[in-house]
N, C-alpha and C positions, 0 to 999 in steps of 0.2 A: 613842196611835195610832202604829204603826209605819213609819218612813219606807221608802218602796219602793225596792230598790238603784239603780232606774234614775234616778230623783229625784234620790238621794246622785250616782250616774255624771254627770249631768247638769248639775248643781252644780259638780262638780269641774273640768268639760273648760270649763264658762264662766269660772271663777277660770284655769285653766291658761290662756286662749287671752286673757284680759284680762293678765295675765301677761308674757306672751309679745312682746302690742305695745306694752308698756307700755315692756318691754327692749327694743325693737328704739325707738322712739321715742324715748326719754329722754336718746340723746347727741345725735341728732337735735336735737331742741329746745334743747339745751344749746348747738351749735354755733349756729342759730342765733336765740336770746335774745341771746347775747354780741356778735354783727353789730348790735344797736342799742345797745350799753353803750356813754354813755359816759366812756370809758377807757382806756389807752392798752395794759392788759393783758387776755386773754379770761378774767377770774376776778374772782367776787366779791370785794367787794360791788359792789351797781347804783347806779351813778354817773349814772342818769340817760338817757331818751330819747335817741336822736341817730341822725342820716343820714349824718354824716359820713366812716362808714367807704365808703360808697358813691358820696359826690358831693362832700366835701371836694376841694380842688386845691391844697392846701400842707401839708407838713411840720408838727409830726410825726402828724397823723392825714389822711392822702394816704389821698382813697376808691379804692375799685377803677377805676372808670372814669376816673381820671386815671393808673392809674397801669401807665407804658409798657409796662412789660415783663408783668406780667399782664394786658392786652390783648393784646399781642403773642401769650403764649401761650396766649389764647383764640383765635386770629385763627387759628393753627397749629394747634389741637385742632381747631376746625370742617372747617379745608382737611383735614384727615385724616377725621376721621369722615365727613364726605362723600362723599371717595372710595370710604374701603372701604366703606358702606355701600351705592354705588351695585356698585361690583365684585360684592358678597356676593349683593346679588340678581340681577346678571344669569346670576352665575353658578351660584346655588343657584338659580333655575328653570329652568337647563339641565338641573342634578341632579336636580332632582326629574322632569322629562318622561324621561331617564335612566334613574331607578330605578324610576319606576313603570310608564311606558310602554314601554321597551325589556324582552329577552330576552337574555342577553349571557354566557360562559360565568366562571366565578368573579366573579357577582353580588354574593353576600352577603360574599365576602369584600373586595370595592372598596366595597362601602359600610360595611365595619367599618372600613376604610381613613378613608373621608370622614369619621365619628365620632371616631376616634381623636384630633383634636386637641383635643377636649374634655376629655380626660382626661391631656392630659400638663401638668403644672406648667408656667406660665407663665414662667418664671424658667430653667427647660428649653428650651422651645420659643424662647426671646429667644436665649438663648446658640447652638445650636443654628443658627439662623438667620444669627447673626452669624459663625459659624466658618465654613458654607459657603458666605454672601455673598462674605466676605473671602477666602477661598480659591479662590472664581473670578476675582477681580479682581485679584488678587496674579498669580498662572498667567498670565491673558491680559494680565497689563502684564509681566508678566517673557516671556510666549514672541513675541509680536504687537506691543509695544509699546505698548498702549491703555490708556488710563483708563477704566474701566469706574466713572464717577463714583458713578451711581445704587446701587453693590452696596456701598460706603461710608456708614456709619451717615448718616442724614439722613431726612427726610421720606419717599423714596420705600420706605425698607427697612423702615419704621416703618411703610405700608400694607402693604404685601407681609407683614409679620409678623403684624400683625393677621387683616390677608383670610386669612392660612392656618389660623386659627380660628374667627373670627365667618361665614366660609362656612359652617362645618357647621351652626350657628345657621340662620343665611335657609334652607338647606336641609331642614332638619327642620320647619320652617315651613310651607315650601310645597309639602313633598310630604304633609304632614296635609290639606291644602288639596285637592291635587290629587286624590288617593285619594277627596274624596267626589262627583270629578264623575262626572255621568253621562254617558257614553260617547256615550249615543244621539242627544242632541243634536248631536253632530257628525255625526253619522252621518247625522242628519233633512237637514243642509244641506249632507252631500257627495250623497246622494239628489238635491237641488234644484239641485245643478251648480256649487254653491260652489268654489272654490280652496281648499289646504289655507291657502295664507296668508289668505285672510280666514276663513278660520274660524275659526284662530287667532285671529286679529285683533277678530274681533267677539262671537269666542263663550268662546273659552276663556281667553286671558287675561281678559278682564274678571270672568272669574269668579274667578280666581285675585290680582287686584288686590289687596281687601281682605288676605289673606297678604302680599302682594309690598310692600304699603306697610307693613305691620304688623312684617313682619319687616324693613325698611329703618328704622325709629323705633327696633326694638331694638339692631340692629346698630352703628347711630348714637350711640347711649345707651354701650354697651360698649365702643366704639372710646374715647370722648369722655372715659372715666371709668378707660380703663387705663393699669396702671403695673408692673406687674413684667414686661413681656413689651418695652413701651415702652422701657424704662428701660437694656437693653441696646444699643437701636437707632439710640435720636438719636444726632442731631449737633446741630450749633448753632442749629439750628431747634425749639426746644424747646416742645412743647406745655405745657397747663396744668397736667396731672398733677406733671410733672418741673417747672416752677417752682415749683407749691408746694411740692413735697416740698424744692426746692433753698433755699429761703426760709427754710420751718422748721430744715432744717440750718444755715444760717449768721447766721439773725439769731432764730428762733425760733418760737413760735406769736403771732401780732398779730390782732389784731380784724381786719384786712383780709382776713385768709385765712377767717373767719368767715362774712364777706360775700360771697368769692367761693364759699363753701360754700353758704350761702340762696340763692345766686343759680342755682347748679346746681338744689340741693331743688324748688326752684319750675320751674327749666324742664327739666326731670326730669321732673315730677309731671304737668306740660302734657301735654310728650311720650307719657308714659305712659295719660295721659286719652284722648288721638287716635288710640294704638294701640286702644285696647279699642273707643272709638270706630268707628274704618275696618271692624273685626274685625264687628261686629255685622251678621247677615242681615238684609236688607231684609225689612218683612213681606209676603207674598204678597197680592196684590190678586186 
């Protein structure tokens, strides 16, 4: 009996796509299997169950939660992800009521503008940032005399660098969002004498919520986990990215860094459950 091509087709793309997560999985699990080795190297062989990379408090297997400076630069990735993640939405739902609801003349071309930092290398965009933060604050300390503290790598150049990319993110979010409301609802309750602010207020953003939270979980997640754009911007205030990376360079790969990878995986994984979560239409009663 002859196998039908689409049988063969259909065969293939389940081997391909089993495949596929299997690569995408496999250093996953590898990083963290090795957060419960224990041993003082992340490499075979398996020496054994252990917590210790997580909740030891001495030398030489110090867990992450004792250990200062990666707290520290968890403490400093939060305080950032935070911000920009709050900026991103207020300002990519300005974008979106912007682009969808205004009329404005060179439209398409300020919103090729708004996309555009998605597509410039992040290694670009960091340098970049850096050369004309420090270029205004070099100018105004040499013509005025001021320390323009904030335009000096540090935490705050470190949001501003991100928000100049993860906006277009929230933005693209929420005007998918916006695009399928129906107009006429607002319309039914400027008819009834409503204000435009509570209309807004009660009708339209709530509609738009489920986006504005969803793309605020992503924004969050991308701030939290960057590093070639980051990596031009700090200062002494270094988030987790640039510790670990600082770690690995001076002392190497150690089961700790393992641990503070499962520990991302997992609240990653959370985060990511609550976005698709918020994302879902309520059913219709």
């Amino acid at each position: 009996m002859a196998i039908k091509p689409n049988t063969v087709f259909l065969s293939g793309y389940r081997v391909y796509v089993a495949a596929f997560f299997v690569f995408l999985a496999a250093p996953l699990f590898a990083a963290g299997m090795f957060a419960f080795n224990d041993s003082v190297f992340p490499s075979l062989p398996w020496q054994g169950f252990t917590l210790d990379w997580f909740f030891n408090d001495t030398e030489p297997k110090l867990g992450m939660f004792h250990d200062r400076r990666l707290l520290r630069g968890l403490y400093y990735s939060f305080v950032i992800a935070s911000c920009v993640s709050l900026l991103s939405v207020f300002v990519g739902t300005c974008n979106a009521f912007l682009f969808v609801r205004c009329k404005f003349p060179a439209k398409d071309f300020f919103y090729i503008m708004m996309v555009l930092p998605l597509v410039i290398p992040g290694v670009i965009l960091g340098i970049s940032i850096l050369l004309l933060a420090s270029s205004i604050a070099n100018g105004v300390e040499e013509s005025l005399s001021l320390d323009l503290d904030f335009l000096r790598p540090g935490i705050v150049l470190v949001v501003l660098g991100q928000f100049s990319f993860i906006t277009t993110i929230t933005s693209l979010v929420i005007i998918a969002r916006l695009k399928k409301f129906d107009e006429s609802m607002e319309e039914a309750a400027f008819n009834l004498g409503a204000s435009r602010a509570r209309v807004l207020r009660t009708i339209t953003l709530p509609f738009l919520f489920p986006a504005m939270a969803a793309a605020g979980i992503v924004a969050f997640l991308v701030s939290f986990e960057n590093f070639n754009t980051t990596l031009f911007l700090v200062g002494s205030e270094a988030p987790l990215t640039i510790t670990m990376y600082d770690r690995m360079v001076k002392v190497g790969s150690t089961p700790v860094l393992n641990a503070v990878s499962f520990f991302l995986m997992v609240g990653s994984a959370l985060l990511a459950l609550v976005s698709i979560l918020v994302q879902r239409d309520k059913p219709q009663t």
